[in-house]
C-alpha positions in Angstrom: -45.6 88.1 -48.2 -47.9 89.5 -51.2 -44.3 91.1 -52.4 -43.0 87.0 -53.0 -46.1 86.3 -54.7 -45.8 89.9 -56.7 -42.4 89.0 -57.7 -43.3 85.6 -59.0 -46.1 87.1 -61.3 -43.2 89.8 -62.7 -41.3 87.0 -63.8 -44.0 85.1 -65.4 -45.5 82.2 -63.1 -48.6 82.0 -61.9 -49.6 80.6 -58.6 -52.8 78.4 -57.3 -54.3 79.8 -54.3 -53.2 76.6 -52.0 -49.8 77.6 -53.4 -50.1 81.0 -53.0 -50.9 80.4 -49.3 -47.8 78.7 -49.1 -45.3 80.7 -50.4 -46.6 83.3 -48.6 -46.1 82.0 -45.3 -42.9 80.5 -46.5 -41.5 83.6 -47.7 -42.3 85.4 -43.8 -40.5 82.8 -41.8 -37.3 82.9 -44.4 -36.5 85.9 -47.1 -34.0 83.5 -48.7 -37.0 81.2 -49.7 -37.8 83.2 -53.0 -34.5 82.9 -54.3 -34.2 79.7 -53.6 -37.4 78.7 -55.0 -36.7 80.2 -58.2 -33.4 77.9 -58.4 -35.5 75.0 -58.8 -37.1 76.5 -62.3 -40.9 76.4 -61.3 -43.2 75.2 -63.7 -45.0 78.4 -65.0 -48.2 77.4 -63.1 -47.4 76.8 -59.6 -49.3 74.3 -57.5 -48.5 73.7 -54.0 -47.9 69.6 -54.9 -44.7 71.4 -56.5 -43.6 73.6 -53.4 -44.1 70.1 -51.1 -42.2 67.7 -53.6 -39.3 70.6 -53.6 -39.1 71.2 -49.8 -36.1 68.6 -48.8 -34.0 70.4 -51.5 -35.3 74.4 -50.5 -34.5 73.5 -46.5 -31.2 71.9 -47.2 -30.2 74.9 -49.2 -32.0 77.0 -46.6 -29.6 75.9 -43.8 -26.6 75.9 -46.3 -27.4 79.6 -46.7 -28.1 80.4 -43.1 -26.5 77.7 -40.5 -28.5 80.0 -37.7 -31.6 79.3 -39.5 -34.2 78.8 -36.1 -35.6 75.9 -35.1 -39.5 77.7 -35.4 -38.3 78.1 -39.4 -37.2 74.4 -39.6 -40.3 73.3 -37.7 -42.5 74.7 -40.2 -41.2 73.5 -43.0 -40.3 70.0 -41.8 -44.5 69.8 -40.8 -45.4 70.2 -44.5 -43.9 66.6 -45.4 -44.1 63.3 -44.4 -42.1 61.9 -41.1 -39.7 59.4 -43.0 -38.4 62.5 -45.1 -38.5 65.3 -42.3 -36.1 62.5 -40.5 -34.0 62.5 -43.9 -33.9 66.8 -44.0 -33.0 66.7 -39.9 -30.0 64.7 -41.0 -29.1 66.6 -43.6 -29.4 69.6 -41.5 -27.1 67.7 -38.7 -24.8 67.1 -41.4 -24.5 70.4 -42.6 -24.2 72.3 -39.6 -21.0 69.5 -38.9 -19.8 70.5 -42.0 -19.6 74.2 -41.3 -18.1 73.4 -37.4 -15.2 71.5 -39.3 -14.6 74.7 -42.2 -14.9 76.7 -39.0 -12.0 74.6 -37.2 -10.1 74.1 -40.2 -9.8 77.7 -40.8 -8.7 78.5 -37.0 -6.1 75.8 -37.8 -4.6 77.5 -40.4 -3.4 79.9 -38.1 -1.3 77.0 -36.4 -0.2 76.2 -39.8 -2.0 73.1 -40.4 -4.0 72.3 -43.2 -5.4 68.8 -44.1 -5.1 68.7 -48.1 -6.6 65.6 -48.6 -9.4 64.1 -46.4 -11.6 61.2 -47.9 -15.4 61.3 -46.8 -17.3 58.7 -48.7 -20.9 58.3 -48.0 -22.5 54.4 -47.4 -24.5 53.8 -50.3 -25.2 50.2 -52.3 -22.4 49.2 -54.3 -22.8 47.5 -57.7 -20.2 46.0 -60.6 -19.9 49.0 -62.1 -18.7 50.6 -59.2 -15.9 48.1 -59.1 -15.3 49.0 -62.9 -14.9 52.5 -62.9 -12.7 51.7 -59.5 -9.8 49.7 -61.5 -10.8 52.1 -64.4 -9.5 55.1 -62.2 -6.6 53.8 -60.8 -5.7 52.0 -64.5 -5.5 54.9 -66.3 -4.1 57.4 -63.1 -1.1 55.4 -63.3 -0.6 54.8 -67.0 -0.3 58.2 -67.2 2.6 58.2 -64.7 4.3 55.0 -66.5 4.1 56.6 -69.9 6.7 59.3 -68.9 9.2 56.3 -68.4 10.1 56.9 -72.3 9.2 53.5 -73.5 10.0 52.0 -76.6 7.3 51.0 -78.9 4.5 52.1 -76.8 1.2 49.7 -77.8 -2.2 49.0 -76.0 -2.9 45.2 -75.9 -5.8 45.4 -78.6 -3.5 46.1 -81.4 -1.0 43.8 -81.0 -0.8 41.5 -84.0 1.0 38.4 -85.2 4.0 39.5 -85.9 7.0 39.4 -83.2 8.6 42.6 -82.5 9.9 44.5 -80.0 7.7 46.9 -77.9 6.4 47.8 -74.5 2.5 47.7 -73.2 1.2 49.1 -69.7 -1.1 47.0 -67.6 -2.7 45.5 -64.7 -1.7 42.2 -63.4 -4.6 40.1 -63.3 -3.4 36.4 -62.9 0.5 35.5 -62.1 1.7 31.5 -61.9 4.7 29.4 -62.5 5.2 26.9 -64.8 7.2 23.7 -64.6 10.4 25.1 -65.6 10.0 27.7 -62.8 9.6 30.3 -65.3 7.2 33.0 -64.4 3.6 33.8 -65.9 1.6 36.7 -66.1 -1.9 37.5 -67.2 -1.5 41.4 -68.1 -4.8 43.3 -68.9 -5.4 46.9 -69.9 -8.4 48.7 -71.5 -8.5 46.8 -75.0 -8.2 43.3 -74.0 -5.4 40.7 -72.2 -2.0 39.1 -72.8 0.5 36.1 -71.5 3.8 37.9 -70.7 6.7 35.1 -69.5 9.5 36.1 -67.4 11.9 33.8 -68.1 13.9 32.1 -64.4 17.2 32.5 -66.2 17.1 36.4 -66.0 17.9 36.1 -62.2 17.6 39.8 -61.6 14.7 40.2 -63.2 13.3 37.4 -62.1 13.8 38.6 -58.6 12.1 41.6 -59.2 9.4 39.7 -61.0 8.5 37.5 -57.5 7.6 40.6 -55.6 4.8 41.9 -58.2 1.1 41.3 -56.8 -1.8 40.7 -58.2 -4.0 44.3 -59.1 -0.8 46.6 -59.1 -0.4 48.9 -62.9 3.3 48.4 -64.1 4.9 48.5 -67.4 7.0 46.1 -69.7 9.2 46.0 -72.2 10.4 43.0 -74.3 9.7 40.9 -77.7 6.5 39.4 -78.9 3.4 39.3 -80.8 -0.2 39.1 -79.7 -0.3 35.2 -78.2 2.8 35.7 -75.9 5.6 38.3 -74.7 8.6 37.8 -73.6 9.9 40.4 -70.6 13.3 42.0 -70.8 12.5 45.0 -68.2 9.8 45.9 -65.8 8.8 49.4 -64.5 6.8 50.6 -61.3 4.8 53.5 -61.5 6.7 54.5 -58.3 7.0 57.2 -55.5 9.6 60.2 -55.3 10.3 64.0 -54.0 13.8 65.3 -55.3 15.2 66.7 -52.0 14.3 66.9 -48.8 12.9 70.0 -46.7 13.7 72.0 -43.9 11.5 74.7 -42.6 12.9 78.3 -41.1 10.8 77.4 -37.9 12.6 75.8 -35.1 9.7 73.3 -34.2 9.4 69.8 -33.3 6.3 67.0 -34.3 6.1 63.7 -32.5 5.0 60.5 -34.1 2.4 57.8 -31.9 -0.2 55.6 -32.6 -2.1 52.8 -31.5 -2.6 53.7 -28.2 -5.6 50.9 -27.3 -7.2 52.8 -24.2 -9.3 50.4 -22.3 -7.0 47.2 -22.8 -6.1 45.7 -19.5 -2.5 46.2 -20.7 -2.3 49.9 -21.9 0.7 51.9 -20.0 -1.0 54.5 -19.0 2.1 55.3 -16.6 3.8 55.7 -19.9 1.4 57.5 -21.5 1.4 60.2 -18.8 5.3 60.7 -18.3 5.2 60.9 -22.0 2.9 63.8 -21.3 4.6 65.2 -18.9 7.7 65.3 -21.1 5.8 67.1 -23.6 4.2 69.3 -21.1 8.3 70.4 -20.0 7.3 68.8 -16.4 10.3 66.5 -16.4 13.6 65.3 -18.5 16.9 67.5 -18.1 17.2 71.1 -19.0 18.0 70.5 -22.6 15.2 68.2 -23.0 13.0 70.8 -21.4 14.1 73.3 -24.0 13.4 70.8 -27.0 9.9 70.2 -25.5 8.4 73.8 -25.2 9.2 73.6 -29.3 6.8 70.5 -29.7 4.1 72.0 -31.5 2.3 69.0 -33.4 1.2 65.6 -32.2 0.1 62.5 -34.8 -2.0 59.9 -33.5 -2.3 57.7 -36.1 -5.2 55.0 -35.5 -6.2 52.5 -33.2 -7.0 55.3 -30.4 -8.8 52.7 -28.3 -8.9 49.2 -27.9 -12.7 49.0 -29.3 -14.9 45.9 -28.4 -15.7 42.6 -30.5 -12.6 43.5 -32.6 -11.3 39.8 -32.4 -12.5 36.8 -30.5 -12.6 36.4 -27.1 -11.4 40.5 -26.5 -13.6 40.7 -24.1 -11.8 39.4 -21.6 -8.5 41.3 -22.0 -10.7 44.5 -21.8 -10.5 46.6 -18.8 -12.8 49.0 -20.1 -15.7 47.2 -21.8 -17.9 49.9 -23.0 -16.3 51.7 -26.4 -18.5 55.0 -24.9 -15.9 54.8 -21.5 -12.9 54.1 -23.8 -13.0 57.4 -25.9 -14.1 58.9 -22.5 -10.6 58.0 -20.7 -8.6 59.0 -24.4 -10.5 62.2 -24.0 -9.2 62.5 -20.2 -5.8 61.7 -20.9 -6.0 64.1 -24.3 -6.9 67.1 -22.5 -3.8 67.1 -20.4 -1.6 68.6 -23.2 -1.0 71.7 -23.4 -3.4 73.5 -25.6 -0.7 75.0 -27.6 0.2 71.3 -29.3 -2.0 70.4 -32.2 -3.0 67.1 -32.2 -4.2 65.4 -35.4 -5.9 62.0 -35.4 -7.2 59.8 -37.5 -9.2 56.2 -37.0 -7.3 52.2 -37.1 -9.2 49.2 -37.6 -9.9 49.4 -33.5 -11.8 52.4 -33.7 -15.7 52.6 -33.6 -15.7 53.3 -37.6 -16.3 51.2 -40.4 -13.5 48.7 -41.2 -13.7 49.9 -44.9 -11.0 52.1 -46.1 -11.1 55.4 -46.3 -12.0 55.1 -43.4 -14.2 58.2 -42.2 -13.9 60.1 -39.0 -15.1 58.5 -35.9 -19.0 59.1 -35.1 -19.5 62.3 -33.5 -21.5 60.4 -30.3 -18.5 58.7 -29.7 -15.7 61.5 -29.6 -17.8 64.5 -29.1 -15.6 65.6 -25.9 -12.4 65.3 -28.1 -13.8 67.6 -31.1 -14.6 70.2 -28.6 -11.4 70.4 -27.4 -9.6 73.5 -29.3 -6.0 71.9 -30.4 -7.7 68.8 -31.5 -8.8 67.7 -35.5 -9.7 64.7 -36.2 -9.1 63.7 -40.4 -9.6 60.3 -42.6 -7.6 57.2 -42.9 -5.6 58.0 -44.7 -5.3 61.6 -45.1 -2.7 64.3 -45.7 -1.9 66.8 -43.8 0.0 69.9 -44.4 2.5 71.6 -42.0 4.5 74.3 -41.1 3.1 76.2 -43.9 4.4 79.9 -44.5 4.6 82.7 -47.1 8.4 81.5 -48.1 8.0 77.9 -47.4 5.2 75.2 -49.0 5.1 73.3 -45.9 5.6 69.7 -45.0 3.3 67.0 -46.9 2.5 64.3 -44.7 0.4 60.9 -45.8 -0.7 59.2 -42.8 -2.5 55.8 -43.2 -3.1 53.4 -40.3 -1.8 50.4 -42.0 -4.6 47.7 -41.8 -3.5 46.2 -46.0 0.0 45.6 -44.3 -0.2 42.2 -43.0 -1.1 40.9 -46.4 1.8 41.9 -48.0 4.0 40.9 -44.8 2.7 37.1 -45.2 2.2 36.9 -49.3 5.4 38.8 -50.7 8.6 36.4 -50.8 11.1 39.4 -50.2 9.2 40.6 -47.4 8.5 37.6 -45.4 11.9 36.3 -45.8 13.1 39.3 -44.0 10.7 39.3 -41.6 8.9 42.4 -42.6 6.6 42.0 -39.4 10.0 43.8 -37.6 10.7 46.2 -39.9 7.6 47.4 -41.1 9.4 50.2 -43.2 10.0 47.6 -45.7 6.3 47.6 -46.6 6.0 51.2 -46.7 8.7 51.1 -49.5 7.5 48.3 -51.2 3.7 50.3 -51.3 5.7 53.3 -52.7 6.8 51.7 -55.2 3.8 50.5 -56.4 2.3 53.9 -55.6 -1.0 52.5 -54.1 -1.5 51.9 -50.4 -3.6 48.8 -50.8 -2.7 47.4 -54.5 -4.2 44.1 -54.6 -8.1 43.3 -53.9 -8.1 41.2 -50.9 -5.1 43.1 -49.2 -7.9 45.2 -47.7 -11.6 45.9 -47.8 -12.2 49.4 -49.2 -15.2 51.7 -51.1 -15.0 51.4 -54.8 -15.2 54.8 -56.2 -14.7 56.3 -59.6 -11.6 58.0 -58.1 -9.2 55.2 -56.2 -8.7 57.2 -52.5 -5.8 55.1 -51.9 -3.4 55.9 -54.9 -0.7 57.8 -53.4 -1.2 60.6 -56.1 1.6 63.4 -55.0 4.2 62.1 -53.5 4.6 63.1 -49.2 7.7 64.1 -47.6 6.9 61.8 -45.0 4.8 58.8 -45.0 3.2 57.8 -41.5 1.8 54.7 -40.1 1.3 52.1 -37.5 -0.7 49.3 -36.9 2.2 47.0 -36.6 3.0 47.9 -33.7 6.5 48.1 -34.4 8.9 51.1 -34.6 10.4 51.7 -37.6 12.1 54.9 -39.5 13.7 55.3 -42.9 13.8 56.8 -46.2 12.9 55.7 -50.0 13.2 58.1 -52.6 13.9 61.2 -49.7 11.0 60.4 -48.4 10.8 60.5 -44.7 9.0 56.3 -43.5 8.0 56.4 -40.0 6.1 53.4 -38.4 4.8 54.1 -35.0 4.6 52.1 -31.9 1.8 51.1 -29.5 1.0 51.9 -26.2 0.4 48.2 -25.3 2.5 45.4 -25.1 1.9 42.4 -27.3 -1.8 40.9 -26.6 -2.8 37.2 -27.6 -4.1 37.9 -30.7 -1.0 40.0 -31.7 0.8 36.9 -30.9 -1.4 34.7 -33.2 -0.2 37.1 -36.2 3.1 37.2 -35.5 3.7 40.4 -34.5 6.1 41.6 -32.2 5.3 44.9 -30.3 7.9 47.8 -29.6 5.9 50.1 -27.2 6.2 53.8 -25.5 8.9 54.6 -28.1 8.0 58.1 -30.0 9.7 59.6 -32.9 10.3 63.2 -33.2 11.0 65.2 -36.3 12.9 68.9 -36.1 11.2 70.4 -39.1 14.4 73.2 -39.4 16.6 70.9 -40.0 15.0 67.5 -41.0 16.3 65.3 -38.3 14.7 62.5 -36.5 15.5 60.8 -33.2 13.5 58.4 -30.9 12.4 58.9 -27.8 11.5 56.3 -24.9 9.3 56.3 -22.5 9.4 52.5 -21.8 
């Protein structure tokens, strides 16, 4: 349009003729283009090498602006560049227009009073040190700021320690931990301004005990006597996990608790499965139970949706379905018999067709695209928060749900929980994570996406922390927070066996969000 080209000479810029050309045509197939060209502060001589160089950035904001941008205004502007960066822009474009579906879906589930507060989507990129840096960095000085509210005496940062002993307290990471001959306990303690030996001394039996369980990467604070060579420990603080009461909503609603529900294993109970269903759907159970199940109104399936393929070795031949297309196919089929009225909020377990490394994003769209059109389903990140039963007198209930994939580490390398057989009471390592206020503390415990921010800090506290993986049922509280661990819809397999782990199947907890309660349902 000669008005674009008009405008552009009112505000100072000139245009080549080639360019000219250009903007005119651009500016006919999309009135948006002008403003969005003037965004990317021209040069005051405009050639069309400019416009061409620009056009990834002015269609992505193009289709930002307008998600029913057409497909003859995308064509033309996709023609003007080179194949390998029109595929890059289509992408972009796919990813937008996902991005809008989900606001879109999020906003209808707000009506159902659901909202996902925290959902971690973390783009594959190359890593480098410095991404592993400002990783520790983050989570280093996220919980300091927590410890330092402990009061502590003499507060000092490593650096300016000197020679002479005194009493005072530092905050650090644990970098090294050891025991020497006399059994005493050694740790290597390092915060921003350099390292130092702290010894925990075996004759200080409780603290000593409290001292075995510490792990390698987790921020905690000590007190004692010392100087700048060693330090003597006479208390330890964790940075910790609490709410001060618990909640109760003014809506007489039930959610239930699964997980791990490995469609396409030759042993999944899909009998099990469906009279669960059919409980939720009020089909059978006794009046009573009828009564409790028209309130179900939420459903968490927390990871581990289907058995996947090349998980483990040889898992091939205890598949019964053996393409992972099929597997999400049947969990769609056996989805869509709820009633539409129960939201159902998923996220992915190591199983699922999604990178291993945590957060874990939401499963590829090719896969599941039958479950995201369904209307009562979302699918979030592992982990993720979710928010529920939210009103204009009540803040809702805070839930953290994480599949559980650092748990076996902890169940096999902390004394206190292998001694009492964490792998059956997997609520233990939900309190023990808690406390350390970090879903993953130590490096190897899991394999996760170094970011500045560390996604898997447990930064506010949840009313009720949800997993699974384990396989094992498992409800408590720490702190008046609500611990559930979920079951599986599998017995135990071979290579559950090999880890020790001991399944607990078709058992479901459900919550009554007015008054707090939690009971177990069985469907074994």
């Amino acid at each position: 349009m000669k008005e674009t080209i008009k405008s552009l000479m009112l505000q100072g810029y000139l245009t080549e003729p080639s360019a000219a050309e250009l903007i005119k045509e651009a500016s006919i197939k999309n009135e948006d283009f002008y403003h969005i060209f003037l965004s990317l502060n021209p040069p005051k001589c405009i050639t069309k090498e400019f416009i061409l160089q620009n056009i990834q950035k002015i269609v992505t904001q193009l289709i930002k602006k307008n998600p029913e941008i057409s497909e003859e205004t995308i064509s033309f502007f996709n023609n003007l560049i080179p194949k390998k960066e029109n595929e890059e822009i289509n992408d972009n474009i796919q990813q937008i227009k996902e991005d809008q579906e989900r606001v879109k879906k999020l906003d209808e589930f707000k009506k159902r009073k659901v909202e996902i507060t925290q959902s971690i989507e973390i783009k594959n990129r190359k890593l480098t040190v410095e991404d592993f840096t400002k990783y520790f960095r983050g989570r280093y000085d996220y919980l300091k700021r927590i410890l330092q509210e402990k009061n502590l005496e003499n507060l000092s940062s490593i650096g300016k320690l000197s020679g002479q002993r005194k009493n005072f307290s530092i905050i650090g990471m644990i970098s090294n931990k050891r025991l020497t001959k006399n059994k005493n306990l050694i740790l290597e303690i390092e915060d921003l301004s350099g390292k130092l030996n702290v010894l925990i001394n075996a004759n200080k039996k409780e603290l000593f005990e409290k001292a075995k369980d510490l792990v390698l990467d987790e921020v905690i604070a000590l007190t004692g006597v010392g100087d700048s060579e060693i330090f003597f420990v006479n208390d330890i603080f964790f940075p910790d996990t609490f709410i001060t009461e618990k909640k109760t909503s003014p809506d007489d609603e039930y959610v239930l608790f699964t997980a791990d529900w490995h469609v396409g294993h030759k042993t999944f109970m899909e009998e099990n499965i469906v009279k669960f269903i059919s409980w939720i759907n009020g089909e059978i159970g006794t009046e009573s139970q009828k009564e409790i199940a028209k309130k179900v109104k939420y459903l968490f399936i927390a990871g581990d949706l289907v058995e996947g393929v090349g998980v483990y070795p040889s898992q091939e031949q205890e598949l019964a379905i053996k393409d992972l297309y099929q597997q999400y196919k049947k969990f769609a089929e056996i989805l869509r018999k709820i009633r539409k009225d129960v939201t159902i909020i998923l996220c992915a377990g190591n199983h699922d067709a999604v990178r291993l490394v945590e957060p874990q994003p939401i499963i590829e769209k090719k896969f599941i695209q039958e479950i995201i059109d369904m209307e009562n389903v979302f699918f979030t990140t592992n982990p993720s928060v979710v928010n529920l039963g939210k009103t204009k007198n009540f803040a809702g209930f805070n839930i953290l749900m994480y599949h559980g994939f650092s748990y076996p580490h902890y169940m096999d390398n902390v004394d206190s929980l292998r001694l009492a057989n964490a792998k059956l009471k997997p609520d233990m390592i939900m309190h023990f994570l808690l406390k350390k206020r970090h879903l993953a503390p130590t490096h190897a415990s899991t394999t996760y996406f170094p970011s500045e921010k560390d996604f898997l800090l447990i930064e506010n506290p949840p009313d009720i922390f949800l997993s699974a993986h384990t396989h094992h049922t498992a409800i408590s509280t720490y702190n008046n927070i609500l611990t559930i661990s979920c079951a599986s819809w599998i017995p135990e397999t071979t290579y559950q066996e090999k880890l020790g782990l001991v399944a607990d199947p078709c058992k479901v907890p459900i919550f009554h969000m007015k008054t707090g309660k939690i009971a177990m349902l069985d469907f074994n």
